[in-house]
N, C-alpha and C positions, 0 to 999 in steps of 0.2 A: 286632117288629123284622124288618126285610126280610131276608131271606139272605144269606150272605156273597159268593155267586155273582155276587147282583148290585151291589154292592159291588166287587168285583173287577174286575167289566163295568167298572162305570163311573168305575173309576180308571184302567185300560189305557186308556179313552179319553180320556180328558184327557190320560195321557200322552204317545199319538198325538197330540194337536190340539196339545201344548205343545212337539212337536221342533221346530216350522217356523219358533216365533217363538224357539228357541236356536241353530238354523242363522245367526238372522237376527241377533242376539247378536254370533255368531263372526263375521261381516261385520263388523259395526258395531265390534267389538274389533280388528278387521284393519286398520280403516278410521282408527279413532286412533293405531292403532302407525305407520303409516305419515303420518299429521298430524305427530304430535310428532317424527317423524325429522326435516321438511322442516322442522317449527321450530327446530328444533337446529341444522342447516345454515346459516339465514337467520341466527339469533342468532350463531354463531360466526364469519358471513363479516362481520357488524355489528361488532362486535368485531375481526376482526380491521384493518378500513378505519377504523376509528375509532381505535382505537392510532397507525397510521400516518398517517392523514389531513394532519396538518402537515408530515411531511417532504415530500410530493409538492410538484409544482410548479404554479404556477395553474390551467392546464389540469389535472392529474390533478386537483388537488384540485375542481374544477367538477363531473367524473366523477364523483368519489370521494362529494359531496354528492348527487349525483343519483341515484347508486346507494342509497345511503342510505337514503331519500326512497323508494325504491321497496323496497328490506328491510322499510320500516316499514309501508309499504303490505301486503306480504305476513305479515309479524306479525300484525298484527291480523285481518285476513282467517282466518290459519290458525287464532289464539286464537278467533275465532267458530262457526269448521267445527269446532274440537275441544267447543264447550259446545255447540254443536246436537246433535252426534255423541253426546254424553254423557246428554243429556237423552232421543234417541230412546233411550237402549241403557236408562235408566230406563224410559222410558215401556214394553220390552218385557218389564223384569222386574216392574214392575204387573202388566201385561198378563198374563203367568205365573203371578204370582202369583192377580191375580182370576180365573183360568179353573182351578187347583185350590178357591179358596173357592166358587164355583158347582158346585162337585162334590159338595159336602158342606152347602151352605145349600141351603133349600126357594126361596132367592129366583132368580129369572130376571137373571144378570146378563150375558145375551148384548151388552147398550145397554153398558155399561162398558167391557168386551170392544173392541167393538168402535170404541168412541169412543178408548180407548188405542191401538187401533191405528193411526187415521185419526192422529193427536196423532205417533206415532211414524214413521209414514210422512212427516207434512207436512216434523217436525223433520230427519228422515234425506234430504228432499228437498231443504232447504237449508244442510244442510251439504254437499252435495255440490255444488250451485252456489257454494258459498264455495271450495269447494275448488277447483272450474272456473275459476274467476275468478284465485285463485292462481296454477296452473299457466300461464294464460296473460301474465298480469302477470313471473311466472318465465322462462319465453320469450321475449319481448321486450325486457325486461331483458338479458338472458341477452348480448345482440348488444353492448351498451353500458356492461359492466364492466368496470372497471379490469383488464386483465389482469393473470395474476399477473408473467410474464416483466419487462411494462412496469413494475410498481408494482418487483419489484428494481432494475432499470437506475436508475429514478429514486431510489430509497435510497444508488445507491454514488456 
């Protein structure tokens, strides 16, 4: 039986090699909190143009449809940046998880390792283009919304 010495060694190192992909974690947990806030936003301003929708006037309601139209656009976009987001933050607790089982197994599992991470990177690479793509869909939009001032006037 080896010593406990080294034993100890080489679980402080993996603990070392295992903070980068929990730093990387706390991002990726950052990075949905802030997904689902801009969902909650787009569903509730959905909802709120949808309630009203009929009382506006043809023109608002043309807006009001195209606004719409572009909510839904950003829904689904953000629903795909939150299941990519989700998947890489899986793929990093494998990735943690198999770089303690290499600790402790006689097998070389650096190929795992490192295929989970390339897996985590590719999946956190596109949800962050989904989210790019949001933002700017958000933005442009942004010019061509039913104001709130106009959508009262047109209610009284």
């Amino acid at each position: 039986m080896p010593p406990l010495d080294t034993h100890l060694f080489d679980l402080s190192r993996v603990i070392q090699l295992a903070i980068a992909p929990v730093f990387l974690l706390t991002a990726i947990a950052t990075l949905i909190n802030v997904l689902i806030a801009r969902l909650a936003r787009a569903v509730d301003r959905r909802r709120i143009l949808e309630e009203h929708i009929m009382q506006y006037d043809e023109e608002r309601r043309g807006q009001a449809a195209f606004e719409l139209r572009m909510l839904h656009r950003r829904v689904v976009l953000i629903l795909w940046a939150v299941a990519l987001a989700v998947l890489a933050a899986l793929m990093v607790c494998l990735l943690i998880g198999t770089a303690f089982a290499g600790a402790y197994v006689s097998l070389d599992l650096s190929r795992p390792v490192a295929v989970l991470f390339i897996a985590a990177m590719l999946a956190l690479t596109g949800c962050l283009l989904l989210f790019l793509r949001e933002i700017s869909i958000s933005a442009l939009s942004a010019r061509q919304t039913v104001s709130p001032q106009a959508a009262r006037e047109a209610l009284k």
